[in-house]
N, C-alpha and C positions, 0 to 999 in steps of 0.2 A: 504493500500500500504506500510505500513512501515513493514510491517509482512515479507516483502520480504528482508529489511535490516536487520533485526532482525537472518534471518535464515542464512545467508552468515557466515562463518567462515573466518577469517581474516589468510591470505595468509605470510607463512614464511617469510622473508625477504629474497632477492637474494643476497644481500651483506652485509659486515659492514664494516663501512668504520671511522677511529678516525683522524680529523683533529687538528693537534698539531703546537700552536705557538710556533717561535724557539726563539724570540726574535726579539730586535731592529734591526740586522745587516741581513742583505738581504742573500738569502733565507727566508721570515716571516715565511714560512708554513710549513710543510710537512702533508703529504695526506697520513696515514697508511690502511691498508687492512686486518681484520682479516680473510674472507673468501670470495667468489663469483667469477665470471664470469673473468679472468685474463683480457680480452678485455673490457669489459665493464668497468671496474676498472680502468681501463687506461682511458678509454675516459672521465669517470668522474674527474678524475685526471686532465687532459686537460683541460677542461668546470672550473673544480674551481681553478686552479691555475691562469687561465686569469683572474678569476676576483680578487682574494685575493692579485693577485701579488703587492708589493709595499704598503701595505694596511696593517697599524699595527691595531692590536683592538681599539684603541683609537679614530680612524677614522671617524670622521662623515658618511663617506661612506659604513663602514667596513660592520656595524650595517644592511644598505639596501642591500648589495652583500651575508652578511652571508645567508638572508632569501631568496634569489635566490636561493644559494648553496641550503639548507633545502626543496627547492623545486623541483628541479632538484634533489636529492636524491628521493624523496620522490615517485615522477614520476616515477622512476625505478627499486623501491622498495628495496632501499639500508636504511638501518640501520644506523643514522650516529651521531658519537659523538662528541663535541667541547673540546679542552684541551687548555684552555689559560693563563697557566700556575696562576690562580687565581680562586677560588672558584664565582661562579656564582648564590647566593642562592638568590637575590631578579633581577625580570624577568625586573623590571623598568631600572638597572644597573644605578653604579655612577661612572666609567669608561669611 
């Protein structure tokens, strides 16, 4: 049965999407769009900005809302990058 995973070809992305910390002062986020779905990009926009809203990276919360986002992208097969103004190279973070 795995033969059948094996043969699938993994599926473009329909979007990409770069979420960028702006800093301390509200507005935290913005939500960029390199290509996909104008509507769809919107609603996603919608969905994470509810959550992020208010919510610096530093956040005990931040950390469980980001892997929401990551899932809800993922679900809709959006493409999607973190820019938090800080190199993110060990996955444990000390931020």
């Amino acid at each position: 049965m795995s033969d059948i995973a094996e043969d699938v070809e993994p599926v473009p992305p329909a979007g990409s999407l770069t979420v960028v910390y702006l800093g301390p002062v509200s507005p935290h986020w913005e939500i960029r769009s390199d290509f996909g779905d104008r509507t769809a990009v919107d609603d996603f926009r919608t969905r994470a900005n509810a959550r992020l809203m208010l919510l610096p990276p530093h956040d005990p919360q931040f950390r469980r809302n980001r892997e929401r986002v990551n899932r809800d992208a993922e679900r809709i097969n959006f493409r999607i990058e973190w820019d938090l103004g800080y190199p993110e190279d060990d996955e444990g973070g000390n931020g």
